[in-house]
C-alpha positions, -999 to 999 in steps of 0.1 A, spaced: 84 -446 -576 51 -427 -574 51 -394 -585 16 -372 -581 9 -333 -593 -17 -314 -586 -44 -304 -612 -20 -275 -627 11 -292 -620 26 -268 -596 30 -290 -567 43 -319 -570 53 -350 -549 73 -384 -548 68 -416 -527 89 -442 -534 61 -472 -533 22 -469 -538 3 -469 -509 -10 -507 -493 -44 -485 -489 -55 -454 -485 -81 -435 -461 -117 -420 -467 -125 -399 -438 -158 -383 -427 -147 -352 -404 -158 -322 -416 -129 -307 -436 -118 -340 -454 -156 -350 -463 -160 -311 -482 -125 -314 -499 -125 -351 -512 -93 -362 -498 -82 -397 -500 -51 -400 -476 -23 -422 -480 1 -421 -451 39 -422 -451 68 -412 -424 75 -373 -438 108 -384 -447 97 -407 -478 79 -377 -489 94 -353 -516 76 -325 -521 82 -297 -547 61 -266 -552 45 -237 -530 18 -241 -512 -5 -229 -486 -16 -241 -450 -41 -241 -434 -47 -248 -395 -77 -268 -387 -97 -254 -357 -83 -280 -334 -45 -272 -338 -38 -309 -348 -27 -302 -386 -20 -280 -411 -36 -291 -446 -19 -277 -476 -34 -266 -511 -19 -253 -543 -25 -216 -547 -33 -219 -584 -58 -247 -584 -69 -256 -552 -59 -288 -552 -55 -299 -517 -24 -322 -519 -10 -333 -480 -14 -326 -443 13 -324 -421 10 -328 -381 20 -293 -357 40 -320 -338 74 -324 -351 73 -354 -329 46 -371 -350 60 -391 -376 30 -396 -397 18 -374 -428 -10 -377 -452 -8 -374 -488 -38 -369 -507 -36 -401 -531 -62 -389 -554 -33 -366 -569 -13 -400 -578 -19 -416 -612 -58 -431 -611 -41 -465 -622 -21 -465 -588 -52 -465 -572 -75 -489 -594 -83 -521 -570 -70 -507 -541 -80 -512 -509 -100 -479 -490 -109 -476 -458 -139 -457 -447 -125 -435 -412 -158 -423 -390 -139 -390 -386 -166 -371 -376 -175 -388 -341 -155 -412 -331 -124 -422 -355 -135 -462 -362 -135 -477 -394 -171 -481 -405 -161 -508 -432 -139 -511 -465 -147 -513 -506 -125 -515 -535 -112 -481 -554 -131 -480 -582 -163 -497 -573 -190 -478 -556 -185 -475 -514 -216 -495 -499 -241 -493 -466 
């Protein structure tokens, strides 16, 4: 099991298995708050702790913070129909992610994968 906590430790969440790799995305809101998404069905996700959303200007997702820190910790789709959520990994344990796999998302035109590199080691090119 995988638990993960914000900076202050008022949210909190479990997965039951570290992720195979995670995503570093370019669009504009996930390049200014840092996330590094690990995806899981919604139901594999236990999350504990308030938090507040916020609805990205294309009414895709609602990205949530902790009110205390800042710290934003998951996304969540506004279709209840998509079974896909993000979890912000760098909340896990930095040892879950040492030598993992990351893959770098062209979010900000058109969603290909510009290329891979190692958590841990510098991203290249």
């Amino acid at each position: 099991m995988i638990q993960a906590a914000c900076h202050c430790g008022a949210v909190t969440f479990e997965v039951d298995e570290a992720p195979s790799e995670v995503t570093d995305c370019n669009c504009s809101l996930c390049h200014r708050v840092g996330g590094l998404w690990a995806y899981y069905p919604p139901a594999q996700v236990r999350l504990a702790g308030e938090t507040i959303g916020y609805v990205q200007g294309d009414r895709t997702l609602t990205t949530h913070h902790c009110p205390t820190c800042g710290c934003v910790t998951h996304w969540r789709s506004l279709d209840p129909q998509y079974q896909r959520m993000g979890v912000n990994a760098r909340m896990m344990p930095p040892e879950v992610l040492e030598g993992m796999r990351v893959r770098r998302l062209d979010g900000a035109h058109d969603f290909a994968t510009l290329g891979h590199y190692i958590f841990g080691t510098l991203p290249t090119g």
